[in-house]
Backbone and ligand atoms as CSV (ligand in chain L), in Angstrom:
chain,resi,resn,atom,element,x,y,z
A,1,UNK,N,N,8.561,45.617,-63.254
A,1,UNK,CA,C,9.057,44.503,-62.426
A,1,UNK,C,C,8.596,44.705,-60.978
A,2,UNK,N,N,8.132,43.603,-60.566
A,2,UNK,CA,C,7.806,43.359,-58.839
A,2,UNK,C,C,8.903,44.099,-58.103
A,3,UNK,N,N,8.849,44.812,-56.781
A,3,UNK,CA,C,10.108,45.303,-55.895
A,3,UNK,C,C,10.047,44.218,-55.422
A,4,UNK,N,N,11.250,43.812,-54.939
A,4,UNK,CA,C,11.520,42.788,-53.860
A,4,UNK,C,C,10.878,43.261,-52.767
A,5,UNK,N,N,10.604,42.281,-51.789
A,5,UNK,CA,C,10.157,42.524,-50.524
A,5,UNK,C,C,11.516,42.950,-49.589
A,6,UNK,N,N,11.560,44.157,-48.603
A,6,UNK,CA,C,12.529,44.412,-47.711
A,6,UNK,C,C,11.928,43.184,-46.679
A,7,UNK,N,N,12.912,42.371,-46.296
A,7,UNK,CA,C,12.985,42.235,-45.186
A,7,UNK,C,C,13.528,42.085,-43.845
A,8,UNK,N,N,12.886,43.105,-43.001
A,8,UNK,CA,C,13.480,42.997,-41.348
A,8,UNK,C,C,12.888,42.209,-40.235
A,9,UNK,N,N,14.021,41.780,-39.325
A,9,UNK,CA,C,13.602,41.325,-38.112
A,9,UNK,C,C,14.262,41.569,-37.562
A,10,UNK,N,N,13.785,42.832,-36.347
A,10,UNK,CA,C,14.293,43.282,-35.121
A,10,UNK,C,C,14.264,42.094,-34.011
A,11,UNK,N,N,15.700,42.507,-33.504
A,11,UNK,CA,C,15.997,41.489,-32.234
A,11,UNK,C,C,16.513,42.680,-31.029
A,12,UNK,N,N,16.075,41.544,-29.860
A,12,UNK,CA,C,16.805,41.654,-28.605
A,12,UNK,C,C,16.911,41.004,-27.794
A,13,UNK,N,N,16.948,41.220,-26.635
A,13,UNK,CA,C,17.373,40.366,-25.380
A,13,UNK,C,C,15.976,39.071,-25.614
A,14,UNK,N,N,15.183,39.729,-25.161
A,14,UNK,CA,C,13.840,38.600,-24.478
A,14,UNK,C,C,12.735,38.704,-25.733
A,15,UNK,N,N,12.843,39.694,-26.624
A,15,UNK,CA,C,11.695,39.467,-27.997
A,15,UNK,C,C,10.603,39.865,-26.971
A,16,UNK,N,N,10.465,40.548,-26.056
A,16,UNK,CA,C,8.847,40.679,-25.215
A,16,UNK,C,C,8.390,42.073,-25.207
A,17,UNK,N,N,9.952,43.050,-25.056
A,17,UNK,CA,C,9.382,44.276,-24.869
A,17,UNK,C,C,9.703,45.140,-26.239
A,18,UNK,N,N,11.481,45.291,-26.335
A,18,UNK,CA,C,11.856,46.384,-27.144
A,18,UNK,C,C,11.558,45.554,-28.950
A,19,UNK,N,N,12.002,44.636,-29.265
A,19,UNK,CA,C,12.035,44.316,-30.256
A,19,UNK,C,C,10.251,43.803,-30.786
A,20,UNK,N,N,9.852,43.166,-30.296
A,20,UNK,CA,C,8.616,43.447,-30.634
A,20,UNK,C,C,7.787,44.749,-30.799
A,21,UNK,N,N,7.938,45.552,-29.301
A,21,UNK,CA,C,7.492,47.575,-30.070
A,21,UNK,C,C,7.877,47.278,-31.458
A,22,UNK,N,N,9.508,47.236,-31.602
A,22,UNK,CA,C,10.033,47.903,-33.327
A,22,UNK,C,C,9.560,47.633,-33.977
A,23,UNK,N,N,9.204,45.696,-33.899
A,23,UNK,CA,C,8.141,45.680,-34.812
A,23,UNK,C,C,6.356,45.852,-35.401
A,24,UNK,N,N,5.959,46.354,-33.952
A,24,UNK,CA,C,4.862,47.248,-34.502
A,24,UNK,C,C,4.422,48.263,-35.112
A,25,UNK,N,N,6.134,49.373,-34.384
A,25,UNK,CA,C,6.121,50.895,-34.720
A,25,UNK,C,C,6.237,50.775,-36.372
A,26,UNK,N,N,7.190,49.807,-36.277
A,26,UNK,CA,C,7.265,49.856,-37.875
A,26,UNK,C,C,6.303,49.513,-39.214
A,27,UNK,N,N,5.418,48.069,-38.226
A,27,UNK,CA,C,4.496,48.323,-39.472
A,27,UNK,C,C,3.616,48.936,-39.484
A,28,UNK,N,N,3.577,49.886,-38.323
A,28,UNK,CA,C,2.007,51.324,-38.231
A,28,UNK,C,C,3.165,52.146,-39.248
A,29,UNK,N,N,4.155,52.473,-39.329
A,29,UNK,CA,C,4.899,53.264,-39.994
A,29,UNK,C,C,4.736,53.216,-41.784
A,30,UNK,N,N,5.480,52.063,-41.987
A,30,UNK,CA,C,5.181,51.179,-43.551
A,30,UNK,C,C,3.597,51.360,-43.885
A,31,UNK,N,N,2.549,50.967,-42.511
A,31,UNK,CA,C,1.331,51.043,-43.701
A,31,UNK,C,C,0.923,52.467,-43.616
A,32,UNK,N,N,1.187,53.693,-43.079
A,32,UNK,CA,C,0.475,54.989,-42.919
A,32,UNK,C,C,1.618,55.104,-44.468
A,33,UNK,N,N,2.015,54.763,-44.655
A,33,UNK,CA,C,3.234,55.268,-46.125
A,33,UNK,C,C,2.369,54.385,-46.776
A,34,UNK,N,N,1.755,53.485,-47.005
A,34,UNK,CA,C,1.158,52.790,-48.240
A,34,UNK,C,C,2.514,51.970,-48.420
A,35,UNK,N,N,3.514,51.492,-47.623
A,35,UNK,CA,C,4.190,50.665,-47.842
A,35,UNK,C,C,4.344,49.208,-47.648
A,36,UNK,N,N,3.259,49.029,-46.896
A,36,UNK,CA,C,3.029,47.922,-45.941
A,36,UNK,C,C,3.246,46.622,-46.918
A,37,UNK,N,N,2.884,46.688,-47.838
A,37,UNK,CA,C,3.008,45.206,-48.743
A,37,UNK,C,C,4.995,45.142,-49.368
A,38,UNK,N,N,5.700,46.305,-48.963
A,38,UNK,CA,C,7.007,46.307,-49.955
A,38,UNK,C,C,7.873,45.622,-48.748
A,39,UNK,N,N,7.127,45.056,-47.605
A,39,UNK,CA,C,8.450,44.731,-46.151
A,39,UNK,C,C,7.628,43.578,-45.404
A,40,UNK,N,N,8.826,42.854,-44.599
A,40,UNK,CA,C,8.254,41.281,-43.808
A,40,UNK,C,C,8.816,42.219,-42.935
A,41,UNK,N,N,8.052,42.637,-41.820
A,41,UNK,CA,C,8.568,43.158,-40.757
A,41,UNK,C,C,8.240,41.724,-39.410
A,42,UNK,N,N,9.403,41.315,-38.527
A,42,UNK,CA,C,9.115,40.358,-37.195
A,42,UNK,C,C,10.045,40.432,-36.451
A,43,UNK,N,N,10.122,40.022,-35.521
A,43,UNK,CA,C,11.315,40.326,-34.239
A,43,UNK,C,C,11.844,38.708,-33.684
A,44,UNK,N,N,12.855,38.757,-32.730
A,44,UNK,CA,C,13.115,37.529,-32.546
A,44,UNK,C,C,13.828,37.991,-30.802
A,45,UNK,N,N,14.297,37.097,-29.901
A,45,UNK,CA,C,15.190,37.289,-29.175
A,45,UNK,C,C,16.748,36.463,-29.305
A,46,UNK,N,N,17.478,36.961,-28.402
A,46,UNK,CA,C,18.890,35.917,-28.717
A,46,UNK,C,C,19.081,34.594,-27.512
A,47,UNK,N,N,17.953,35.140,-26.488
A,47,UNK,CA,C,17.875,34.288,-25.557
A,47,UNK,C,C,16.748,33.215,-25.538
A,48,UNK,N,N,16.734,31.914,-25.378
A,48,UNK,CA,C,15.814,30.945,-26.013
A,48,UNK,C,C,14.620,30.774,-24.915
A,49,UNK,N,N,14.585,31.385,-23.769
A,49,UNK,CA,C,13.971,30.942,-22.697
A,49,UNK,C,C,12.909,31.575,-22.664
A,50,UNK,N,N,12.432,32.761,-23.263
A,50,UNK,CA,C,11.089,32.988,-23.414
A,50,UNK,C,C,9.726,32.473,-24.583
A,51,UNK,N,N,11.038,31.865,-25.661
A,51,UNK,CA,C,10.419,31.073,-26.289
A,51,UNK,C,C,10.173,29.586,-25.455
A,52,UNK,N,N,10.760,29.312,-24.762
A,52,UNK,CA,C,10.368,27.968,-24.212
A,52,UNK,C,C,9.424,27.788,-23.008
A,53,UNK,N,N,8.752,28.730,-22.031
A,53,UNK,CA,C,7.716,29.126,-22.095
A,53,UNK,C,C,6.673,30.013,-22.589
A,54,UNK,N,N,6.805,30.225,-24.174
A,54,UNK,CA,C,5.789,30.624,-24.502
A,54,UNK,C,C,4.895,31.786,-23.634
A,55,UNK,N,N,6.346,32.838,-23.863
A,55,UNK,CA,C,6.004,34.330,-23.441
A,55,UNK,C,C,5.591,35.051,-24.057
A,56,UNK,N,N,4.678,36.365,-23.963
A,56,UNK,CA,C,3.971,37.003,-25.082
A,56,UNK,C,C,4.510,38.698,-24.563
A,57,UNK,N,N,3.761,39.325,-25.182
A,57,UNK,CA,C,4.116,40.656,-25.528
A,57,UNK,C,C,4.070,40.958,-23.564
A,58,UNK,N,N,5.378,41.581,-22.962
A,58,UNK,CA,C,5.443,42.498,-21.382
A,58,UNK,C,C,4.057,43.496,-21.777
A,59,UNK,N,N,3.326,43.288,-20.713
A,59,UNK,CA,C,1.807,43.864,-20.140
A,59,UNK,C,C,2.461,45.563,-20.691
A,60,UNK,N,N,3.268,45.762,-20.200
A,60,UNK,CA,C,3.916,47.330,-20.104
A,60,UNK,C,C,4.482,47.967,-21.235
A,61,UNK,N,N,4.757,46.824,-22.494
A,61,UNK,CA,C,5.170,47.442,-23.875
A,61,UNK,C,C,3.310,47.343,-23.934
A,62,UNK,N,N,3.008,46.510,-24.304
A,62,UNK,CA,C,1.601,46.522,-24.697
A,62,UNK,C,C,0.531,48.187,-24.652
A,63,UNK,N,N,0.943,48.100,-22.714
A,63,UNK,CA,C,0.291,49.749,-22.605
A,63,UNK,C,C,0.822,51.020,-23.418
A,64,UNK,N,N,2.138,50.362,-23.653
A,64,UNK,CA,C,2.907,51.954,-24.529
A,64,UNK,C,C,2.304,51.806,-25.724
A,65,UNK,N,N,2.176,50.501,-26.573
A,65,UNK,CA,C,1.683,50.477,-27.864
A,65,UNK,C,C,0.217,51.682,-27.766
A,66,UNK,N,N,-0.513,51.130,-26.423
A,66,UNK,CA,C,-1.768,51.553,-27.080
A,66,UNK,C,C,-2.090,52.585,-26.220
A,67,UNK,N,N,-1.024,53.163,-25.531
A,67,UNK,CA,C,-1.295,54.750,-25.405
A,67,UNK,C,C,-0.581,55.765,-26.468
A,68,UNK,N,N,0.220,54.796,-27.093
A,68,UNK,CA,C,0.506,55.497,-28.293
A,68,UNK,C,C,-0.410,55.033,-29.935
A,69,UNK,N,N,-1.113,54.448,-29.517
A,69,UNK,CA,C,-2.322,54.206,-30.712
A,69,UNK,C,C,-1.520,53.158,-32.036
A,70,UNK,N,N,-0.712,52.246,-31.281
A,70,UNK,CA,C,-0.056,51.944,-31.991
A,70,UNK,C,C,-0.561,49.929,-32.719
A,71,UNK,N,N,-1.397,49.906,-33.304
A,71,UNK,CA,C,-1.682,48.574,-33.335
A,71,UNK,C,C,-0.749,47.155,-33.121
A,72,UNK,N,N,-1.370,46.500,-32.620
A,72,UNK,CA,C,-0.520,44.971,-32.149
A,72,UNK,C,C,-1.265,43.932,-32.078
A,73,UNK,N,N,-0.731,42.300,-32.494
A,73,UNK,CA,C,-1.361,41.414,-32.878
A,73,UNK,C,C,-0.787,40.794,-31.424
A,74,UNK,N,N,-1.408,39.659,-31.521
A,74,UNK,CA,C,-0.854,38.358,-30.269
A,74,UNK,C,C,0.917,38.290,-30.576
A,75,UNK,N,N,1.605,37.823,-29.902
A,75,UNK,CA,C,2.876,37.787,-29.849
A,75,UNK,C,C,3.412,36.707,-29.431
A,76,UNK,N,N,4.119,36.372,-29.409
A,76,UNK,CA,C,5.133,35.108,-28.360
A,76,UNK,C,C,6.564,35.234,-28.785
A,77,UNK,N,N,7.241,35.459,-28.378
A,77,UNK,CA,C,9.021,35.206,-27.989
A,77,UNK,C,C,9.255,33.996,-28.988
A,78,UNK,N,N,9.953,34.002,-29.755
A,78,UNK,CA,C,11.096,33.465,-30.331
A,78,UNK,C,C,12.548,33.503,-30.415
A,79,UNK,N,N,13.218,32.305,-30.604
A,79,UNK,CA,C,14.572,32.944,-30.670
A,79,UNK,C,C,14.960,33.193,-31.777
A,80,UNK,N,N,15.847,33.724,-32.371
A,80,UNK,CA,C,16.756,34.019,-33.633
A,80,UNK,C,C,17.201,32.641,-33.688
A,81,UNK,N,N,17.324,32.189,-35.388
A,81,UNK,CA,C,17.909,30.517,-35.577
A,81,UNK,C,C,18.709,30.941,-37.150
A,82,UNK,N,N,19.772,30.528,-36.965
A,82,UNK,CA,C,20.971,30.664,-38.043
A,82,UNK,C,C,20.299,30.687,-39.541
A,83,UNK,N,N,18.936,29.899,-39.764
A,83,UNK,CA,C,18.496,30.301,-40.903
A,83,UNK,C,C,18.252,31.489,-41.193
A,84,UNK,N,N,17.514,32.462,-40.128
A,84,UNK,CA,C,17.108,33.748,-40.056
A,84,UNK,C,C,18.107,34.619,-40.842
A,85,UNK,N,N,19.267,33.945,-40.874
A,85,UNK,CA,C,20.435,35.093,-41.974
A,85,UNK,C,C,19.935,35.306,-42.971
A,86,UNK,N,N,19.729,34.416,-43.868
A,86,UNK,CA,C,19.637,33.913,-45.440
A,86,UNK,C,C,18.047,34.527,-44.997
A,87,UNK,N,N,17.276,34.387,-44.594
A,87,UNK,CA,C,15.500,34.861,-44.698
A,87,UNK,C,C,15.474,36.364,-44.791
A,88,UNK,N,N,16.705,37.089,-44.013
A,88,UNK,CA,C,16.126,38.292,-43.791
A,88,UNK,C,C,17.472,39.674,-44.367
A,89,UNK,N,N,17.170,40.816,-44.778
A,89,UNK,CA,C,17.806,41.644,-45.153
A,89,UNK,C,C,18.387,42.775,-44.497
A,90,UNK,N,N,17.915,43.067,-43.439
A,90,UNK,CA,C,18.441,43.520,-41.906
A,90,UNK,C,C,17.880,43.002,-40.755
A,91,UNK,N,N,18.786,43.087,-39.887
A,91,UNK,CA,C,19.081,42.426,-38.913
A,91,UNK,C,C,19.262,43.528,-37.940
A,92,UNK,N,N,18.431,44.160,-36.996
A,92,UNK,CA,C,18.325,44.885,-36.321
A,92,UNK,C,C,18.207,44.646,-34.701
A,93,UNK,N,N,18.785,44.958,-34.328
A,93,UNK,CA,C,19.679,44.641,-32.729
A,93,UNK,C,C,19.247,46.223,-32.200
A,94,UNK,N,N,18.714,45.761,-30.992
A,94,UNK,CA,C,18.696,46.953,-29.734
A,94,UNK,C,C,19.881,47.385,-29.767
A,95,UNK,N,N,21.098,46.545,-29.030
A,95,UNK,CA,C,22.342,47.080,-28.205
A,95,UNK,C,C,23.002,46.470,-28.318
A,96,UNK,N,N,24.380,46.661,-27.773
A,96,UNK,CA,C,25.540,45.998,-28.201
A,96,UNK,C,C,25.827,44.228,-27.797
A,97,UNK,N,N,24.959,43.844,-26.934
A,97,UNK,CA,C,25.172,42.479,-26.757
A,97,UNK,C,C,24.333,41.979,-27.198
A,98,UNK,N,N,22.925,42.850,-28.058
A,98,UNK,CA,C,22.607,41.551,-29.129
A,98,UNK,C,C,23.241,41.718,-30.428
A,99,UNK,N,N,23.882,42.498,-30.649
A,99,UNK,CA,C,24.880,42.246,-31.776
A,99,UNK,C,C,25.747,41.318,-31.639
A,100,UNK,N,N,26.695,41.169,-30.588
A,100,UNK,CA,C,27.408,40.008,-30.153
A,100,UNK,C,C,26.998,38.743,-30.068
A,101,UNK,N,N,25.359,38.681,-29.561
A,101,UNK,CA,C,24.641,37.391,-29.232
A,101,UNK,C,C,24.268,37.133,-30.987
A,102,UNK,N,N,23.896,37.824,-31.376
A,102,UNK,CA,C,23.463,37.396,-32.954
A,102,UNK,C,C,24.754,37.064,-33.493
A,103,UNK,N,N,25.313,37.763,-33.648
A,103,UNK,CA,C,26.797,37.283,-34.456
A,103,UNK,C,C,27.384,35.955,-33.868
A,104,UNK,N,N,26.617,35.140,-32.449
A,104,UNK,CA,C,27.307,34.012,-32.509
A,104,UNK,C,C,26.206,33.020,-33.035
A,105,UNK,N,N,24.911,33.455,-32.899
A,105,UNK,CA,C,24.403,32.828,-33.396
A,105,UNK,C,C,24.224,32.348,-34.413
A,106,UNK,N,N,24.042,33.465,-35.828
A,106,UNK,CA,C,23.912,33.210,-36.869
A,106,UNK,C,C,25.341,32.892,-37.764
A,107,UNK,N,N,26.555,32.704,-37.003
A,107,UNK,CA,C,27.855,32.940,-37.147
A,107,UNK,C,C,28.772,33.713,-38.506
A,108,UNK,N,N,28.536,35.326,-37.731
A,108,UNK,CA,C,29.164,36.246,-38.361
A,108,UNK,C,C,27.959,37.030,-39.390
A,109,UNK,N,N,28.919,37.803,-40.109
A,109,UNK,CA,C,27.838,38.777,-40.481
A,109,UNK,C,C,28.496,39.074,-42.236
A,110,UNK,N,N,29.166,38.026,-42.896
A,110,UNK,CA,C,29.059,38.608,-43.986
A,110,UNK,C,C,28.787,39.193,-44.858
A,111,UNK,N,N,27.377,39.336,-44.983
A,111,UNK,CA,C,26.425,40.417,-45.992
A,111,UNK,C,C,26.292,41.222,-45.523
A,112,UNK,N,N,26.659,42.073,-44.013
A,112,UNK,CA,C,26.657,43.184,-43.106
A,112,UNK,C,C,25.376,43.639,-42.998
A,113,UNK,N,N,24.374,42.355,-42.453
A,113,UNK,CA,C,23.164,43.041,-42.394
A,113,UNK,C,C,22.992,43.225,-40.761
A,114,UNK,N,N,23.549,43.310,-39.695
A,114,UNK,CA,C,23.659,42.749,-38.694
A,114,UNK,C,C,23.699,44.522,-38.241
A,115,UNK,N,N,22.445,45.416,-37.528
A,115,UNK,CA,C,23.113,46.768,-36.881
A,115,UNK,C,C,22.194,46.891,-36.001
A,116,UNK,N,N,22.793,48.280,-34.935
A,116,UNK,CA,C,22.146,48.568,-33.660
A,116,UNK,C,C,20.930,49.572,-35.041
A,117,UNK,N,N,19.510,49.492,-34.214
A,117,UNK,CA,C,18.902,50.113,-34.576
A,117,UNK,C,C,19.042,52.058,-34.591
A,118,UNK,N,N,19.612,52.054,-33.730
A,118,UNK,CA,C,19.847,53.550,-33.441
A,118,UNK,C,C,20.917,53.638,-34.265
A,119,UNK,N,N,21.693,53.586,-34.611
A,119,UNK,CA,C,23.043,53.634,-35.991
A,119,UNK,C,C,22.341,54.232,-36.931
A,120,UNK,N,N,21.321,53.881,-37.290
A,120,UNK,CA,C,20.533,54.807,-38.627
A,120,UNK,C,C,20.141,56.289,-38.007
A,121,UNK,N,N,20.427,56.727,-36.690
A,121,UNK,CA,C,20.462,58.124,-36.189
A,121,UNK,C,C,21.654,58.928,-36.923
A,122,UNK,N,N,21.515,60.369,-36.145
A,122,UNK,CA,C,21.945,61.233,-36.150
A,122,UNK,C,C,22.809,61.208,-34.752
A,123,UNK,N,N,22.571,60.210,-33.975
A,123,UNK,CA,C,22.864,60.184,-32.429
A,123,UNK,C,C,22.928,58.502,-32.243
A,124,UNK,N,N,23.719,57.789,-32.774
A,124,UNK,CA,C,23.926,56.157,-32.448
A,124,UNK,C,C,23.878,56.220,-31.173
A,125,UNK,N,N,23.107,55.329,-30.528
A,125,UNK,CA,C,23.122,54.176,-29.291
A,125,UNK,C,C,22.478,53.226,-29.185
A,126,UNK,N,N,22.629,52.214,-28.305
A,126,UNK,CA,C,21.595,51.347,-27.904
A,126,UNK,C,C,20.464,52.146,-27.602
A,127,UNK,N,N,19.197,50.959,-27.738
A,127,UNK,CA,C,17.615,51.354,-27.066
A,127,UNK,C,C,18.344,50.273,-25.790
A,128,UNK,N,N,18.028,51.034,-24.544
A,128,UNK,CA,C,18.571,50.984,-23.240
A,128,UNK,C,C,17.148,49.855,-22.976
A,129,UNK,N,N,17.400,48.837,-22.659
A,129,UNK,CA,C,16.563,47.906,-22.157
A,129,UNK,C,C,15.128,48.047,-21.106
A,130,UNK,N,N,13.947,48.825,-21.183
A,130,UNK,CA,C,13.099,48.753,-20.403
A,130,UNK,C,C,12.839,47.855,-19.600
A,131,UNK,N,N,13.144,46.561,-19.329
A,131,UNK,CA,C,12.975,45.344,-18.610
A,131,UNK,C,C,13.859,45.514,-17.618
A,132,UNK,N,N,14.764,46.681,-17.550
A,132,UNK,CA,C,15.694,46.919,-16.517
A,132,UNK,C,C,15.340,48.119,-15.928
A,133,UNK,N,N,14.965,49.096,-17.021
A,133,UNK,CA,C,15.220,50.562,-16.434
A,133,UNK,C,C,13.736,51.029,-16.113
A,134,UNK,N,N,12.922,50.113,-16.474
A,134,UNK,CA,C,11.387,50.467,-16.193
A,134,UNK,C,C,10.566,51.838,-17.368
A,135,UNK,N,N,11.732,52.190,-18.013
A,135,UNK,CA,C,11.458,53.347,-18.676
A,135,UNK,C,C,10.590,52.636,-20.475
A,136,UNK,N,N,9.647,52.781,-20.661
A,136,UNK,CA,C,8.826,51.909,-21.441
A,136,UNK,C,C,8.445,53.317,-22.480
A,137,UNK,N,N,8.688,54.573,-22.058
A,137,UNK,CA,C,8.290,55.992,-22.962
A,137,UNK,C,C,9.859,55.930,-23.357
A,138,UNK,N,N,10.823,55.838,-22.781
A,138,UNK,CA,C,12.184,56.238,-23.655
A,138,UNK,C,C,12.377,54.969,-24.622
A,139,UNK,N,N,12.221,53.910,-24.304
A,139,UNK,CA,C,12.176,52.992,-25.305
A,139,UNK,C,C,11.147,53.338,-26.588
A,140,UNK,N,N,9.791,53.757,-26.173
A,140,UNK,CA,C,9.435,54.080,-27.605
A,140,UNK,C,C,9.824,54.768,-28.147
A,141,UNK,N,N,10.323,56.172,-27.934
A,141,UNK,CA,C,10.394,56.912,-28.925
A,141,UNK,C,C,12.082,56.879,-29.431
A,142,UNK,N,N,12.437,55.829,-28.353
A,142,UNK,CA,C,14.041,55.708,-29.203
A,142,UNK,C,C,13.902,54.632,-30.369
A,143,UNK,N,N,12.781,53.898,-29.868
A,143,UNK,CA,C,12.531,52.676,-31.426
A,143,UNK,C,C,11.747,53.896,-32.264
A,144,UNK,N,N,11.061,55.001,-32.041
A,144,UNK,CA,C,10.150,55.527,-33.187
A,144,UNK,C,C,11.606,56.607,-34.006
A,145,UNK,N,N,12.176,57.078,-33.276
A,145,UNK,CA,C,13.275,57.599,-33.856
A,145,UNK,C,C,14.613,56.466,-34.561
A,146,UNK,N,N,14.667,55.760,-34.146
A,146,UNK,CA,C,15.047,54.820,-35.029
A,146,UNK,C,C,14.243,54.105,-36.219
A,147,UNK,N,N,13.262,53.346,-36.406
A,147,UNK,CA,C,12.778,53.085,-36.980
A,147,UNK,C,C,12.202,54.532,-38.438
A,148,UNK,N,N,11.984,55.888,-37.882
A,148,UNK,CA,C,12.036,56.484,-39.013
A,148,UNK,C,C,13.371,57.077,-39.164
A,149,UNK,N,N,14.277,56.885,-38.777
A,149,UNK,CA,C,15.806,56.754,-39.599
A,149,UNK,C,C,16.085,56.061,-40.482
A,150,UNK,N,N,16.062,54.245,-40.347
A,150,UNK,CA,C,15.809,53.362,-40.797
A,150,UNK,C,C,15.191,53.870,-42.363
A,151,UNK,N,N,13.846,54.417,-42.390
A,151,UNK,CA,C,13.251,54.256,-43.225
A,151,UNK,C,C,13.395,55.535,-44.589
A,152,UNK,N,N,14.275,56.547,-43.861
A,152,UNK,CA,C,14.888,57.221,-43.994
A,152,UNK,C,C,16.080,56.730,-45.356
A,153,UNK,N,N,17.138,56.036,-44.304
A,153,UNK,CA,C,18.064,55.395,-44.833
A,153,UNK,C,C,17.721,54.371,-46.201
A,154,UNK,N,N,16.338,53.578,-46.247
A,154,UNK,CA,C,16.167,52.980,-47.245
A,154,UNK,C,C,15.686,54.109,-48.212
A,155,UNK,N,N,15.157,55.452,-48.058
A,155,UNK,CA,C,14.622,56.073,-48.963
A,155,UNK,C,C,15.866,56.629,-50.010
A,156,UNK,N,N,16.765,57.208,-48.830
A,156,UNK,CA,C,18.047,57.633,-49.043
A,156,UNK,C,C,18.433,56.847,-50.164
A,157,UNK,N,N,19.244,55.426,-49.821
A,157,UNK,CA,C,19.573,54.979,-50.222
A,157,UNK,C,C,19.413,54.055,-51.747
A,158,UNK,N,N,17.867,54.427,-52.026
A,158,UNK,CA,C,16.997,54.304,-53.201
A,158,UNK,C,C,16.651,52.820,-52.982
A,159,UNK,N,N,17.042,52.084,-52.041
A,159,UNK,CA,C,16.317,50.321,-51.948
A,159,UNK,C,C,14.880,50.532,-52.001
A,160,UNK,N,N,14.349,51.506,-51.494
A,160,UNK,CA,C,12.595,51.786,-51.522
A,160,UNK,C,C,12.187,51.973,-53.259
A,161,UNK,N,N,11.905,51.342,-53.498
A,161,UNK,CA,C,11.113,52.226,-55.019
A,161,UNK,C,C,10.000,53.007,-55.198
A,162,UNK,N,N,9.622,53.980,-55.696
A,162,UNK,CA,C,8.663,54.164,-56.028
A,162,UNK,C,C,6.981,53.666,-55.352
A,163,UNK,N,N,6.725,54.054,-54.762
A,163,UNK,CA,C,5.049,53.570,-54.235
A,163,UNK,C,C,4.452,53.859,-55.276
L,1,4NP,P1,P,13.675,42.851,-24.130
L,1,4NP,O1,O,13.648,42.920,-22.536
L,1,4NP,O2,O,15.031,42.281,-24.505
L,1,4NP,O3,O,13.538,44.285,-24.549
L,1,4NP,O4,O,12.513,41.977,-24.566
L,1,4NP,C1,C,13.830,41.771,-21.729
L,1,4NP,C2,C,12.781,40.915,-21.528
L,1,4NP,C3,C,12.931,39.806,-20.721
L,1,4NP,C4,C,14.129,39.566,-20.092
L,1,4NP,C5,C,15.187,40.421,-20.304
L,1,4NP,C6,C,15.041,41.533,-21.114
L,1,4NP,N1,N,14.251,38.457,-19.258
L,1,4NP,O5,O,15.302,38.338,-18.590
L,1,4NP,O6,O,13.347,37.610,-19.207
């Protein structure tokens, strides 16, 4: 039988810096595993205004991607839209107010797919917003340490099958 496809879409504030990284780190992650076809990896924000000018990947995540050799396609900001519940199988939030901002959006979280990315640690926290703190190296490696928790947790948890 076919595996289902996992699918995630990391969110945050603006979709420009942190949540887009996650979703690169992750699919350089998935395809160095030969996993790349078992997951819909995409990101979204909770705030609509970078989608409405048609904002693309912060110049400064970009440089972290590719001083960390990390491949990336064109980008643009989207927001999270209440369908996104039913499309996707986690729901991955930087920090605590896009958990709040998602949970009003998509209203509530019944299937409990709704978590801070760092929760799949050994050490829960928010990824601390680079668009504030200027810090663009602690954001990666708090999405690269999250994201192989994450992947961790699906191995753990046996949702991964077999490659
Ligand atoms: P992000 O960072 O949520 O990690 O994408 C931000 C990007 C843009 C803004 C805020 C945070 N902004 O206010 O435009």
């Amino acid at each position: 039988m076919k595996d289902k496809m996992i699918k995630v879409l990391f969110v945050c504030l603006g979709n420009i810096c942190r949540s887009p990284m996650a979703e690169f780190v992750m699919k350089q992650m998935v395809a160095e595993k030969g996993l790349a076809n078992k997951f819909e990896i995409a990101s979204a924000a909770t705030e609509g205004y970078n989608e409405m000018v048609h904002e693309a990947l912060d110049y400064r995540a970009a440089d972290m991607l590719r001083q960390m050799k990390v491949p990336f396609t064109q980008h643009y900001s989207r927001q999270i839209r209440k369908s996104d519940y039913a499309k996707f199988d986690y729901i991955l939030a930087m920090d605590d107010n896009n958990v709040r901002d998602i949970l009003n959006i998509v209203g509530g979280d019944k299937d409990h797919k709704v978590h801070r990315l760092l929760d799949f640690t050994q050490n829960p926290r928010p990824v601390k917003d680079p668009w504030y703190t200027g810090n663009f190296d602690e954001a990666y490696w708090d999405i690269y340490e999250g994201c192989q928790a994450f992947l961790d947790f699906l191995n753990n948890a046996k949702i991964l099958g077999t490659p």
